[in-house]
C-alpha atoms as one frame of an Amber mdcrd trajectory, in Angstrom:
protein
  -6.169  -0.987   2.355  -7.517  -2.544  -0.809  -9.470  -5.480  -0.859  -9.162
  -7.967  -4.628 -10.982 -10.065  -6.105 -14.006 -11.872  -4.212 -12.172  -9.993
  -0.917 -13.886  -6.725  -2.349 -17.705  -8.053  -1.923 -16.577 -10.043   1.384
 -15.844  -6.849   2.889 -18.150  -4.675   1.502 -20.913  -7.216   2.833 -19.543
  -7.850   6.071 -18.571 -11.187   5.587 -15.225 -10.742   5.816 -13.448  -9.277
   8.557 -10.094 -10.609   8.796  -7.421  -9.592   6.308  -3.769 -10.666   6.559
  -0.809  -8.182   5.026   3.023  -8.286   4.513   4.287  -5.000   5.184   7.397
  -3.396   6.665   5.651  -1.824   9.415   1.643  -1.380   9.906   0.021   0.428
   7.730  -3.385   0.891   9.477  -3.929   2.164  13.506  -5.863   0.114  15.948
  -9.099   2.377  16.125  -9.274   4.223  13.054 -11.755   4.172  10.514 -10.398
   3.870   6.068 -11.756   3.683   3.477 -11.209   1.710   0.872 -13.051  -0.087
  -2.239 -15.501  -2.335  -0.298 -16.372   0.582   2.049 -14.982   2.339   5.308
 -13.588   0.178   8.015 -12.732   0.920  11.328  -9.525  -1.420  12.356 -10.499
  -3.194  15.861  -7.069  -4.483  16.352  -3.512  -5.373  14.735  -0.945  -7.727
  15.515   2.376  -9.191  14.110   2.172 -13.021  13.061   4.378 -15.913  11.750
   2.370 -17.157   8.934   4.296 -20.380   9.091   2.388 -20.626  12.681  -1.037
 -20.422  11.658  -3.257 -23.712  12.155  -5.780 -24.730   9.735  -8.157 -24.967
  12.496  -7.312 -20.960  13.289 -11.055 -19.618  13.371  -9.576 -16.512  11.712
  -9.076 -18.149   8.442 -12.921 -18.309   7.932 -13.142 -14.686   9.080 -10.685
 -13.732   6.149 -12.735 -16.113   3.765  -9.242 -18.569   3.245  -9.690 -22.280
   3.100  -6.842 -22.663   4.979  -3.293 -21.856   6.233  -1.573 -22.328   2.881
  -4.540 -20.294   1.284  -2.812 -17.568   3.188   0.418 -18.041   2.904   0.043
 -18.490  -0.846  -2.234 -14.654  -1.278   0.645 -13.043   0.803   1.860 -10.665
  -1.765   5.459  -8.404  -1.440   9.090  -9.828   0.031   8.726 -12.868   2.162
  11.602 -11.641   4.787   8.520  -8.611   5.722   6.291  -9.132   8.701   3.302
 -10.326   8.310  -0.049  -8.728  10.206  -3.135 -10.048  11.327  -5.819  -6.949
  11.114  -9.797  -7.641  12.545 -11.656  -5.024  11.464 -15.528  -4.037  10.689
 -17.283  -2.645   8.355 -18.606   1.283   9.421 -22.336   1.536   8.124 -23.431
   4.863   7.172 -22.604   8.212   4.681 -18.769   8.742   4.781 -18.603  12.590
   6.783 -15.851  13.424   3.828 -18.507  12.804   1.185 -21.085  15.062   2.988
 -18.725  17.874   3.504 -17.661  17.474  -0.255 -21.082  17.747  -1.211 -21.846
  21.671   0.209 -22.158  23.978  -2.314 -21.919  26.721   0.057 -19.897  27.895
   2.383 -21.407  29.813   5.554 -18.355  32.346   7.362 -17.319  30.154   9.730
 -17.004  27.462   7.043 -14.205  29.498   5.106 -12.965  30.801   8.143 -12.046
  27.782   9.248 -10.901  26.585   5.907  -8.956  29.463   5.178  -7.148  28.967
   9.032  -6.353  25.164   8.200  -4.971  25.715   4.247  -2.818  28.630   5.834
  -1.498  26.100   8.560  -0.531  23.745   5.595   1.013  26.258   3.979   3.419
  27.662   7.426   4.192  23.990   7.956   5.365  23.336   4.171   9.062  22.856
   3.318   7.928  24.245  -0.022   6.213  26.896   0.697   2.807  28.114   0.288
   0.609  25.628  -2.153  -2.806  24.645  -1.289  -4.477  27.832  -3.536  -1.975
  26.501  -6.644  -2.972  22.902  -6.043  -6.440  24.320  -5.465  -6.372  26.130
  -9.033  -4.368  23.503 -10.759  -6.595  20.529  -9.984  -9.668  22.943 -11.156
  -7.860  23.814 -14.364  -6.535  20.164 -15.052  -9.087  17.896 -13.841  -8.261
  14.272 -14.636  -4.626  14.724 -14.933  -2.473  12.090 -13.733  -1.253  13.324
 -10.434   2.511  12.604 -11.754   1.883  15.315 -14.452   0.346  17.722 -12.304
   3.312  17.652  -9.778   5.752  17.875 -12.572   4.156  20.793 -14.066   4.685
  22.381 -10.508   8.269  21.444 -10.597   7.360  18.907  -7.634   8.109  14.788
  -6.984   4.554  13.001  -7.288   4.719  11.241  -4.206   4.722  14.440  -1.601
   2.232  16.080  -4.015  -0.087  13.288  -3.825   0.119  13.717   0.316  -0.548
  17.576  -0.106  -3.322  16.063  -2.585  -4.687  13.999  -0.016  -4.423  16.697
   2.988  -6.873  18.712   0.613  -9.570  15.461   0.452  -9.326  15.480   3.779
 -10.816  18.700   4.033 -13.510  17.720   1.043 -12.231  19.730  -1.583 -11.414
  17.448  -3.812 -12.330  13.960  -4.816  -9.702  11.425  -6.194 -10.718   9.944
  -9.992  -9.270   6.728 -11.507  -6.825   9.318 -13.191  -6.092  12.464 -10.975
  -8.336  14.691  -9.398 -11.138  16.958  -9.229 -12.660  19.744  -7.348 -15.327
  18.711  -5.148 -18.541  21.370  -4.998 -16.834  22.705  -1.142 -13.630  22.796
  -3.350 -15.546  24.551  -6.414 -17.421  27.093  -3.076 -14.094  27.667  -1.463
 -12.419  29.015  -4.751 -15.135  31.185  -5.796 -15.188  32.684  -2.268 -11.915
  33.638  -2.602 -12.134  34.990  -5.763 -10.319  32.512  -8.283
C-alpha cells in the first residue's frame, strides 16, 4: 500500500490508521505486516464497504484523517463499479528484519546453505527455468536499470520479473531503488561465495 500526500506523515506517525481502497479484490491479508512509504504496517482487519453507506458521524473517518463521507468518496481513486475496502491497521515500531538481513556482509555456512536450498527451490518451481544466479549477476552488473530493461534484456515480460525480483528482496539480497535495483551487502556476500 502507498500512502499520498499528508496520508504519508499520518501513517508514518501513527495518526492515521484507517485507509479506504477501491480494488478488485484485497490486496492486503488480515494479519500481515507491509511495508510501505510511511513505514511497516501490520493490517488488523479488512472488510468490504458501500461507500455510499458511510455516515459522517462514522468514527473511522477521523481514523483515516477525512473530514467526512464525501472526503472519501471523492479520494477513491480507480473504476467506481470496484469494491471498495475498509483496512484498520497499525503502525509496526522497530528495524524492518529484511533490512537487517540485507545488511550482513557475511555469510556463516548455514547462512548460504540455506540460501543456496531456497534460490534452488525458486529455480525447480520456475516455468522458466533456472534464474535467480542470472538475476543475481544481472542486477550486480546493471544496477539502477529500469526493471523493464533488465527483463527485456533477459528475453522476459517485466511484470513476472519484477515478482522473481521481489522473491530475491525477500531473502535480502537486493534492495529496490527509485529506478531498478541493487545488490544488497547479503546479495554482494552470497555472490562472492559462490564465486561470481
Amino acid at each position: 500500500m502507498l500512502f499520498a500526500g499528508s496520508d504519508k506523515d499520518g501513517v508514518a506517525s501513527g495518526r492515521i490508521t484507517v485507509a479506504y481502497r477501491r480494488w478488485a479484490e484485497p490486496r492486503v491479508v488480515e494479519g500481515r505486516v507491509y511495508r510501505t512509504n510511511a513505514g511497516r504496517i501490520e493490517v488488523d482487519s479488512i472488510r468490504e464497504v458501500n461507500p455510499e453507506l458511510i455516515a459522517d458521524n462514522d468514527p473511522d473517518l477521523e481514523l483515516a484523517d477525512r473530514r467526512n463521507a464525501r472526503d472519501v468518496r471523492r479520494r477513491l481513486r480507480g473504476d467506481e463499479t470496484l469494491p471498495t475496502f475498509l483496512i484498520r491497521f497499525h503502525l509496526v515500531e522497530g528495524p524492518d528484519p529484511r533490512e537487517e538481513l540485507a545488511a550482513q556482509t557475511s555469510l556463516s555456512d548455514a547462512d548460504l546453505a540455506e540460501l543456496r536450498e531456497r534460490l534452488a527451490r525458486f529455480d525447480e518451481l520456475s516455468q522458466h527455468g533456472a534464474w535467480t544466479l542470472d538475476t543475481l549477476r544481472l542486477i550486480q552488473t546493471k544496477p539502477a536499470t529500469r526493471a523493464a530493461e533488465l527483463a527485456a534484456s533477459v528475453g522476459r515480460e517485466t511484470a513476472p520479473f519484477k515478482l522473481d525480483v521481489r522473491k530475491l528482496k525477500n531473502l535480502g539480497l537486493t534492495y529496490s531503488l527509485e529506478v531498478g535495483y541493487r545488490l544488497s551487502p547479503r546479495g554482494a556476500a552470497y555472490l562472492d561465495a559462490e564465486g561470481n
